[in-house]
N, C-alpha and C positions, 0 to 999 in steps of 0.2 A: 751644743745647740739642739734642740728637739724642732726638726724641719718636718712640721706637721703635713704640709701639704706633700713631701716628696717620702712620705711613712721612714724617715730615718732620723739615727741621730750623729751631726757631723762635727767635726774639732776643727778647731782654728788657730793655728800657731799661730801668736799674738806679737813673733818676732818677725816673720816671714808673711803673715799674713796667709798662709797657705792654708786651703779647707781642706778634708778629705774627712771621707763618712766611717764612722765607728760603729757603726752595726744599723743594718736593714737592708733589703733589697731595694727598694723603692716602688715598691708592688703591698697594696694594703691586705694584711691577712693576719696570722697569729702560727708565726712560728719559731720555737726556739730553736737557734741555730749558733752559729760561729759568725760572727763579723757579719757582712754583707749577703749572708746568707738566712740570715734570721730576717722575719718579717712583720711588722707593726700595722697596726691601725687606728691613723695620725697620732703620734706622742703630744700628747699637748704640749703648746705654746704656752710662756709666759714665765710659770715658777714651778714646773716640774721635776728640773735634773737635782739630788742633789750628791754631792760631792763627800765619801767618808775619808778623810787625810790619813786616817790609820789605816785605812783597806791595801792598797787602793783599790775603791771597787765606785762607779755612779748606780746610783738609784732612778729610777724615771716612774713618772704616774703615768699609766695608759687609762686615759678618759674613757673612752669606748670600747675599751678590753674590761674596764673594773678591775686591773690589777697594776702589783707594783711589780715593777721586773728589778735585777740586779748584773748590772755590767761588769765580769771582773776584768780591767783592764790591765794586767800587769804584766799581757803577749800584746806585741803587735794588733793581732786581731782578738778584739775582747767577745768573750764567752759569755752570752746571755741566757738567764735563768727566771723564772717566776720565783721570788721571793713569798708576795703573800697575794690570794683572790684566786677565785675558782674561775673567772672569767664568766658571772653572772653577775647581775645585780642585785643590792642586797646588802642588809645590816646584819651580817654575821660576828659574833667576838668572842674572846679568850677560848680561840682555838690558835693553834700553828698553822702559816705557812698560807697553804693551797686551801684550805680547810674555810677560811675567810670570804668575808663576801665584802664586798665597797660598790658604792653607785657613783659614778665619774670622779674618779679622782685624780686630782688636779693641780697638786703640788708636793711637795718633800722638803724637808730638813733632817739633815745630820744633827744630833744635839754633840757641843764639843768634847763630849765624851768617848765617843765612836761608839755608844752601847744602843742607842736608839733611832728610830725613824721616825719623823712625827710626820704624818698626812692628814693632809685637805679633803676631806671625803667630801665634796662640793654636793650633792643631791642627797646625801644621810643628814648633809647638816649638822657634820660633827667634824673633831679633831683627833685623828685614832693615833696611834702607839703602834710601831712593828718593835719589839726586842730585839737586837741584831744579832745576838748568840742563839734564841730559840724560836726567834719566827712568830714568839706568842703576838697575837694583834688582841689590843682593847680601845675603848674609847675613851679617850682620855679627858676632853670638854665635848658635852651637848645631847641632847637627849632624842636626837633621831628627829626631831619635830623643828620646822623654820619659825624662827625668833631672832629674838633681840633681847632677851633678858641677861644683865649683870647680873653674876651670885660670884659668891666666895666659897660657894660647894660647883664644883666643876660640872657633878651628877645634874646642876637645875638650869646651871646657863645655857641660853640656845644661842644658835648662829642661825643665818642664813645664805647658803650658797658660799660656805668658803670657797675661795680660790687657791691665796698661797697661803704658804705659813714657812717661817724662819724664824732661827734660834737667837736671841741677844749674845754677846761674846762670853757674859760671866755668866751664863746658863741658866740665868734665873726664870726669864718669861720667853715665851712662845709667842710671835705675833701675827696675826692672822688678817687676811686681808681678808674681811666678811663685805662679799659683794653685794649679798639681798639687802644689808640695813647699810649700805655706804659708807663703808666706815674701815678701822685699823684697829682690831682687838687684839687684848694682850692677854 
């Protein structure tokens, strides 16, 4: 769960029902740390986390960091890292890693491959690509401008205000919750 308002993010045994927090202080800042030592500035709510089943590792969008972090949980207390965003805002691409720029964004998927990341750049107004092996970020549907235009060239379609985005099971489409034109784009 990304508990925006308490700058963490916490787990919830779905047997026991028990919560306890997987990384943040609960103090809004930007620090990469260890578990409860690490510090956020609110994780967004809603379709942020996402989940690699071959990692294991979570993804999280920090809306007001501009970047994507990566949680490797596979100790007790999981090690958080900047995956990709310089922590400004901004349409940067096909660079690696830190090198990246995003303006709030605001959702993740795993595609079922474990090879990629797809995010909700919600204020670029596109749907960008991390490679999971090399960090490279591009954009994958929308041209940086708020729309509503269908194409069958990824380069023409816009969006506006995506929010989430997740993967269909057989990998085919992408579907995006485009908040500015009300709708569910695929």
């Amino acid at each position: 769960v990304a508990d925006s308002g308490n700058h963490a993010i916490r787990k919830v045994d779905i047997v026991s029902g028990y919560m306890s927090t997987l990384a943040g202080s609960g103090t809004a800042g930007y620090n990469d740390a260890v578990g409860v030592l690490a510090q956020f500035n609110k994780p967004t709510a809603g379709y942020p986390l996402g989940l690699d089943v071959f990692g294991p590792k979570l993804y999280i969008a920090f809306e007001s960091d501009h970047q994507i972090q990566q949680a490797d949980w596979t100790t007790p207390t999981p090690t958080l890292s900047v995956l990709a965003g310089d922590g400004t805002n901004g349409l940067v691409d096909n660079v690696n890693g830190a090198a990246a720029k995003f303006y709030n964004p605001t959702g993740v998927a795993v595609d079922f491959a474990g090879q990629s990341l797809l995010v909700a750049d919600s204020r670029d107004h596109t749907i960008r690509i991390i490679d999971l092996s090399s960090t490279a970020v591009s954009t994958l549907v929308g041209t940086g401008v708020a729309g509503g235009e269908d194409s069958i060239d990824p380069n023409s379609a816009t969006l506006s205000l995506p929010f989430g985005v997740s993967v269909t099971r057989d990998g085919r489409w992408g579907l995006v919750s485009d908040q500015g034109n009300s709708g569910i784009r695929r």
